[in-house]
N, C-alpha and C positions, 0 to 999 in steps of 0.2 A: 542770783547772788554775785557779789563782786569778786575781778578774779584774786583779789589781793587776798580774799578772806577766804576764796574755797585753798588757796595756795597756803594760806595758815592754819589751814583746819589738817592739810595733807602732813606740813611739816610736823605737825602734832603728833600727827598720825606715827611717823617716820623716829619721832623723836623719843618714843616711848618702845621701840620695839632693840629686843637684845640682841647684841652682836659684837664682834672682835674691838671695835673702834669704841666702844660705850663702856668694853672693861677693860681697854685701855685708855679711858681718859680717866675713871674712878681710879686707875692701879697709878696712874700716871702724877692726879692730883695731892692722890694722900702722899704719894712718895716723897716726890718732887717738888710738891708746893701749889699756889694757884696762880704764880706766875707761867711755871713750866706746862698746865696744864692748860692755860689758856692757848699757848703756842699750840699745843697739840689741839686743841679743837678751832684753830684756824689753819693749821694746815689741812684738815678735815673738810671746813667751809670751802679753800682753797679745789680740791678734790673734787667736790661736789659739786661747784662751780664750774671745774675744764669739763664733768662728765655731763653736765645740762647743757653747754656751748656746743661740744662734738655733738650729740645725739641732735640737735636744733640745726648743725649746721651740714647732719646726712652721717650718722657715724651708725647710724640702724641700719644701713645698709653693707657695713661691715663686720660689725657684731651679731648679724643673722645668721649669716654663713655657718654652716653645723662645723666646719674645721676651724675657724676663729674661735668659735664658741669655746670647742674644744683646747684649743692654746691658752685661752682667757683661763677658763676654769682650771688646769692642771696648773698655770703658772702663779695664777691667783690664788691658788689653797699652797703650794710649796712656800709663797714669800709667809703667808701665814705662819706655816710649821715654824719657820725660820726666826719668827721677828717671837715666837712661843717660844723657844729654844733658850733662844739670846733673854729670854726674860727672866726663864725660870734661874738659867744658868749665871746672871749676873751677879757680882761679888758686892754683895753692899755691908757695910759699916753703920751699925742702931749708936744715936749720940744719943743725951740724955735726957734731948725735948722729943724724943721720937722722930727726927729726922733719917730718914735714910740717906745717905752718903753715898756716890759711885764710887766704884777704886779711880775710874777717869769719869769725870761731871763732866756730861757730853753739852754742847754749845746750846744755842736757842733754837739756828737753823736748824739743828740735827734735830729740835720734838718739830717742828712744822715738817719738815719733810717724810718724820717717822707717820705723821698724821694725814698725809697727803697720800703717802704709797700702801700706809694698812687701809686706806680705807679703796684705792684706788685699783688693790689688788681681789678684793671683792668681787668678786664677776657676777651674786647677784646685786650688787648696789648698779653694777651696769645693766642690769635688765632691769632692775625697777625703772631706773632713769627711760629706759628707751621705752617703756612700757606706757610711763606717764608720759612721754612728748609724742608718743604717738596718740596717745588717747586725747590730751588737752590740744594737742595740733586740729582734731576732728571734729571736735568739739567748738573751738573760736573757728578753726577754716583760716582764711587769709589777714586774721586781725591779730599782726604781728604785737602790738601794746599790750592787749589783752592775753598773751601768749607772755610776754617778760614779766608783765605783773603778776601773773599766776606764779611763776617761776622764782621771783624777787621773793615773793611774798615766802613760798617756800624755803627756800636756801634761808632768808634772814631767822625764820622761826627756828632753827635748824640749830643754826649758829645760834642764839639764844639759851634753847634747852642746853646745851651742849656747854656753853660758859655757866649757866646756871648747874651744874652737875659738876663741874667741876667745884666750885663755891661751898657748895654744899660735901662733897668730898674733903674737900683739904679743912672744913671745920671739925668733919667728923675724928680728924688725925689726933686733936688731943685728950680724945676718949679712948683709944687705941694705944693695947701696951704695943713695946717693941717686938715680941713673938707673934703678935699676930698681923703684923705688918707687915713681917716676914714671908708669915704665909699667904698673903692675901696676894703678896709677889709673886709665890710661887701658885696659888690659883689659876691668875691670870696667864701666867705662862703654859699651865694644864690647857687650860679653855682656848687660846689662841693656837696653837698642838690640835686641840678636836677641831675645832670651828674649819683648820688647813684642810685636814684627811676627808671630814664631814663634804665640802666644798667638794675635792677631787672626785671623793668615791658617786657623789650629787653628779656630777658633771659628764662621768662615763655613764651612769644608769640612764640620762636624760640623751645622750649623744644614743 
């Protein structure tokens, strides 16, 4: 099989599975828009991208270490708690097409970077990554082409679901009264709160 297409079958794979970054880009689209939502799923792509270059370029030899491991995991489920916090707790204003409104509309930079460190703070999106470069490394051996194409093929399928999600989010918005929009804010912020503690309490049990 070509590695473009086992690399599409993986992001598929990757692309359908639930996590902090996927209910924040649904919470992110309906709120915000599918301009705001797309930022967020290319700071994502963004993300995914430095964590497939480090792991490619020897970052598994840092992220082994059971004390790293352990820094990754308690640091990576606290940014969680926090970016759940900030979500639930945010003040927003329902107008009368169902927009939610910030009290401050944070810039463009701010969803790519918010997209880049929720997903970056994940410490298992960094073991899967270093899971798969070590596995697709064993597998091709010395044949660097076939090692980016794998990879390419991934990340871009990635990136795909991920604007196609959001798309399909921000249409769904004007089926959606204003209360439940509400709530779907404050869900999100529930779920990014568990997925933090989930992550930590995961972290010590495995250390």
């Amino acid at each position: 099989m070509h590695p473009l297409l086992e690399g599409m079958i993986l992001g598929l794979t990757l692309a359908i599975m639930l996590g902090p970054a996927m209910f924040s880009l649904i919470q992110t689209s309906i709120h915000r828009g599918l301009y705001r939502g797309i930022l967020l799923a290319g700071g994502i792509f963004l993300s995914d991208l430095a964590l497939v270059v480090a792991c490619y370029l020897g970052a598994v030899q840092v992220i082994g270490n059971d004390r790293n491991y352990l820094m990754f995991g308690v640091i990576g489920g606290v940014v969680l708690v926090i970016f759940g916090v900030v979500t639930f707790l945010r003040k927003v204003q329902v107008t009368d097409d169902n927009n939610l409104i910030d009290v401050k509309m944070p810039g463009p930079l701010t969803y790519i970077l918010k997209g880049f460190f929720l997903n970056f703070a994940n410490p298992f999106v960094w073991i899967f990554w270093v899971s798969v470069m070590v596995t697709v490394s064993s597998g091709y051996g010395a044949d660097s082409w076939s090692i980016q194409t794998f990879f390419a093929g991934s990340l871009l399928t990635i990136l795909s679901t991920d604007i196609l999600k959001v798309i399909v989010a921000a249409r769904l918005k004007r089926y959606l009264k204003p209360r439940i929009l509400i709530l779907i804010n404050h869900i999100v912020g529930i779920l990014l709160v568990l997925f933090g503690i989930y992550l930590v309490i995961r972290t010590f049990i495995n250390f």
